[in-house]
Backbone as a chain_set.jsonl record, in Angstrom:
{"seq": "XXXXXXXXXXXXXXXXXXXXXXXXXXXXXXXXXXXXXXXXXXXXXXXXXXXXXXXXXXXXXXXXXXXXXXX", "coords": {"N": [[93.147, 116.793, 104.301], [95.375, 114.183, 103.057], [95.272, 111.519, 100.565], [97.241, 108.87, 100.033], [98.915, 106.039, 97.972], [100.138, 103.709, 98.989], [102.453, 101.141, 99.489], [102.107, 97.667, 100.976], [103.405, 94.771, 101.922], [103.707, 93.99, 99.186], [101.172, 94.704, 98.477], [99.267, 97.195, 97.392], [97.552, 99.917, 98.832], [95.725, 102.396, 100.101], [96.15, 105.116, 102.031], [94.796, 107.77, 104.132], [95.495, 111.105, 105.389], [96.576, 113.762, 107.502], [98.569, 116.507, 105.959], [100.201, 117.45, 107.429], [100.865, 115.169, 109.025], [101.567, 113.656, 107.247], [103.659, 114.914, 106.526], [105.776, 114.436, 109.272], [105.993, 112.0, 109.059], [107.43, 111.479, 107.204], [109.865, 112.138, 108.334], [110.157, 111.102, 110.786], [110.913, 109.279, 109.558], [113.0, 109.138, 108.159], [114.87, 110.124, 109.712], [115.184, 107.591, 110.916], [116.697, 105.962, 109.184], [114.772, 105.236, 106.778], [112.89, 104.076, 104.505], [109.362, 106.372, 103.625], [107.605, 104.122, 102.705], [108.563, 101.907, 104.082], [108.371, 102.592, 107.001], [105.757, 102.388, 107.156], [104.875, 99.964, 106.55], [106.217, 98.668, 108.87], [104.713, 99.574, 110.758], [102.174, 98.56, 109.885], [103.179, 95.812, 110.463], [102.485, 95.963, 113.22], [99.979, 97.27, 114.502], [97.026, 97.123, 115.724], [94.503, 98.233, 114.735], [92.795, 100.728, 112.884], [94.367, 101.627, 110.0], [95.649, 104.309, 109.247], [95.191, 105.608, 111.844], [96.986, 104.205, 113.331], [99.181, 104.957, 112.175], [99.246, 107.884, 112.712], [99.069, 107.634, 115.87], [101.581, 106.264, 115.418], [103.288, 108.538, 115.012], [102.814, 110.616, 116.694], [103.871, 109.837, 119.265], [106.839, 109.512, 118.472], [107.492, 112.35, 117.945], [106.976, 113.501, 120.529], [109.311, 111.609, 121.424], [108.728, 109.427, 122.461], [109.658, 106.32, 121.78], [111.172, 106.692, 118.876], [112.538, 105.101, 117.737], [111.505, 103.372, 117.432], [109.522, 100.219, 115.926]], "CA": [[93.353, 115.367, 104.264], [96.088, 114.011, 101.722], [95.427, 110.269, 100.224], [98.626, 108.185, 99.195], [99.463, 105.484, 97.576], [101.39, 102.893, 99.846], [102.784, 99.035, 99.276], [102.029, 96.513, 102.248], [103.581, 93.255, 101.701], [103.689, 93.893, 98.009], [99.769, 95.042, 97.966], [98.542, 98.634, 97.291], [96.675, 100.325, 99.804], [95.694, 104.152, 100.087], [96.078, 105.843, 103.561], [94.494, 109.223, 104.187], [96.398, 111.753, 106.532], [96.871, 115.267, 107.335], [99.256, 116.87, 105.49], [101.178, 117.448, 108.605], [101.095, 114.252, 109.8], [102.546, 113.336, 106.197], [105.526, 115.747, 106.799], [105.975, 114.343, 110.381], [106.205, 110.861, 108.886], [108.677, 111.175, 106.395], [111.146, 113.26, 109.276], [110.948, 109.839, 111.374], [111.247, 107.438, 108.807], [114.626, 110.252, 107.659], [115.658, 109.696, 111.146], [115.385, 106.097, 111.101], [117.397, 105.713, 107.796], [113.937, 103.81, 106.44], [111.599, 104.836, 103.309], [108.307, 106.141, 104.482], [107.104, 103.418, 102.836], [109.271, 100.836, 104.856], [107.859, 102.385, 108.139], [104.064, 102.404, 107.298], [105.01, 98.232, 106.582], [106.82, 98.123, 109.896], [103.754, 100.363, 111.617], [101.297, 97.989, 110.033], [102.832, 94.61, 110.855], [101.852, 95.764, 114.975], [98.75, 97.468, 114.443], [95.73, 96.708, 116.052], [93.599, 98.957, 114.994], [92.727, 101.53, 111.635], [96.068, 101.951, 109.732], [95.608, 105.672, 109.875], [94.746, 105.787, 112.823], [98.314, 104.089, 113.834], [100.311, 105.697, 111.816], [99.013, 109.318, 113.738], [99.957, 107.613, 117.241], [103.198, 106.071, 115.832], [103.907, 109.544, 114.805], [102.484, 111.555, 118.097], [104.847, 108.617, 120.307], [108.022, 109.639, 117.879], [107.666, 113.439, 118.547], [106.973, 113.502, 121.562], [110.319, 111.197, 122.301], [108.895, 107.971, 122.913], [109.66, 105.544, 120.493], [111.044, 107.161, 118.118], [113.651, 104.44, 117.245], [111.206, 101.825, 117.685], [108.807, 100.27, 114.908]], "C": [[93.948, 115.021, 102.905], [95.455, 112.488, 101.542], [96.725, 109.647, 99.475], [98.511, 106.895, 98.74], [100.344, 104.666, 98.323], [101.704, 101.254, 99.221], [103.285, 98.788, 100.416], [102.504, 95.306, 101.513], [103.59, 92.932, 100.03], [102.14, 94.137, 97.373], [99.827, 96.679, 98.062], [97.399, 98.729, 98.005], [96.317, 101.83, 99.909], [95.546, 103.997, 101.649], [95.82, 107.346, 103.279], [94.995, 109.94, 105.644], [96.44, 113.095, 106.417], [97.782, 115.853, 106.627], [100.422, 116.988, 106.575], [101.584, 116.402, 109.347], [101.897, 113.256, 108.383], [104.203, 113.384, 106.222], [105.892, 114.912, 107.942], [106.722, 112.824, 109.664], [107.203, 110.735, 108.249], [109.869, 111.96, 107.519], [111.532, 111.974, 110.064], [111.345, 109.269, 110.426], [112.674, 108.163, 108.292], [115.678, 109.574, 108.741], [116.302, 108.401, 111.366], [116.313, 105.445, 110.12], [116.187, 104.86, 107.024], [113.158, 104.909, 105.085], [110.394, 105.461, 104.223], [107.34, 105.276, 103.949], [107.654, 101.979, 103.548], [109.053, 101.2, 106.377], [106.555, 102.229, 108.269], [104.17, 100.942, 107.348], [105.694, 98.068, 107.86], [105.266, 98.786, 110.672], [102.467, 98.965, 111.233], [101.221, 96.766, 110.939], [102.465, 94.906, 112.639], [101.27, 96.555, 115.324], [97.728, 96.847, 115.33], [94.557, 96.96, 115.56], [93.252, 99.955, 113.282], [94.073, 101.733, 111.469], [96.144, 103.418, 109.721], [96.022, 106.195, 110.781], [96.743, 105.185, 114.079], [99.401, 104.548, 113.597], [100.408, 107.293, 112.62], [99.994, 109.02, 114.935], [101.353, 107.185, 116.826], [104.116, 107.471, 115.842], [104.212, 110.595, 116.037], [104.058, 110.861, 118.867], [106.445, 109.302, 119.499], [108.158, 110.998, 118.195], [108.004, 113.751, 119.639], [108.237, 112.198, 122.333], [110.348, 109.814, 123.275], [108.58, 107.283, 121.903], [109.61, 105.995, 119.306], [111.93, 106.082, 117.262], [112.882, 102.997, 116.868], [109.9, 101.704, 116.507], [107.105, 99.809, 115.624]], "O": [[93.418, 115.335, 101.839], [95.017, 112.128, 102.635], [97.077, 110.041, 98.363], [97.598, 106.423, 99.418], [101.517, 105.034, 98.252], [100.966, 100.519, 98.565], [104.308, 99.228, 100.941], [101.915, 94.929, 100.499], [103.493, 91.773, 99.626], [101.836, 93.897, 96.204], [100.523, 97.231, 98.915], [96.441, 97.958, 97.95], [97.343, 102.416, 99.564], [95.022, 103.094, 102.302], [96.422, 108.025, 102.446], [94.889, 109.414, 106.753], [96.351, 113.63, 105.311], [98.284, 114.74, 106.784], [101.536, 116.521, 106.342], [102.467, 116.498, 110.2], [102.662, 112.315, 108.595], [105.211, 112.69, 106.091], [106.824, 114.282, 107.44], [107.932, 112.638, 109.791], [108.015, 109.88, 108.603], [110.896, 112.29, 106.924], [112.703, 111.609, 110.165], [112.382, 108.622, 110.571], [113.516, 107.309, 108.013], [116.703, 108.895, 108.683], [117.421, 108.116, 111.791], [116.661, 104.289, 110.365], [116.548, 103.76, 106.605], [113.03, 106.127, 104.961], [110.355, 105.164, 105.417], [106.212, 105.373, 104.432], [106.941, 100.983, 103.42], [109.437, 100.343, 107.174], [106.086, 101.948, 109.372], [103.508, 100.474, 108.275], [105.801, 96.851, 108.005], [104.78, 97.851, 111.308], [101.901, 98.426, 112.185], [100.323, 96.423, 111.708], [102.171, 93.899, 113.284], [101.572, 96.989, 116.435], [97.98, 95.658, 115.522], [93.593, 96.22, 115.759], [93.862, 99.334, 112.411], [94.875, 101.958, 112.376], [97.05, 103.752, 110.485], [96.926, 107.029, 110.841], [97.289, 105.67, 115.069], [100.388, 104.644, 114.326], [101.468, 107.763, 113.033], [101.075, 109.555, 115.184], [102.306, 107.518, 117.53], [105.208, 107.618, 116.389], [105.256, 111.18, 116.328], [105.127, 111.471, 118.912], [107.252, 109.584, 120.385], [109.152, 111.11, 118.912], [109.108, 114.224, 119.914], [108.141, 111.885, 123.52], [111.098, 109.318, 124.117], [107.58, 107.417, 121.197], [108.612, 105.942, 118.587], [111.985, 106.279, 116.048], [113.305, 101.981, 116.317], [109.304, 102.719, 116.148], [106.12, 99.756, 114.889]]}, "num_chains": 1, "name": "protein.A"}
């Protein structure tokens, strides 16, 4: 489990993540032309739920070829 460093809305937040699900994240957000901190702020604003915890499924959903384009 890595911890980072992120900026929401101009606030500091830590997110904890697998290391692999780190790598995974920065490959979409590559894809997308976006920072990976400009998709964790697009992942939060339509959240429901633990930000973690969404960033995993936005990641699973982008692998796996659904919604990979989408925030």
């Amino acid at each position: 489990m890595k911890k980072r460093s992120v900026l929401i809305a101009g606030h500091p937040t830590s997110v904890s993540l697998e290391e692999e699900f780190w790598d995974a994240l920065k490959s979409v957000a590559q894809a997308r032309g976006l920072s990976v901190n400009a998709l964790i702020e697009e992942i939060d604003q339509t959240r429901t739920g633990n930000l973690s915890s969404a960033i995993r499924v936005h990641v699973l959903k982008a692998v796996q070829g659904r919604g990979a384009g989408e925030g």
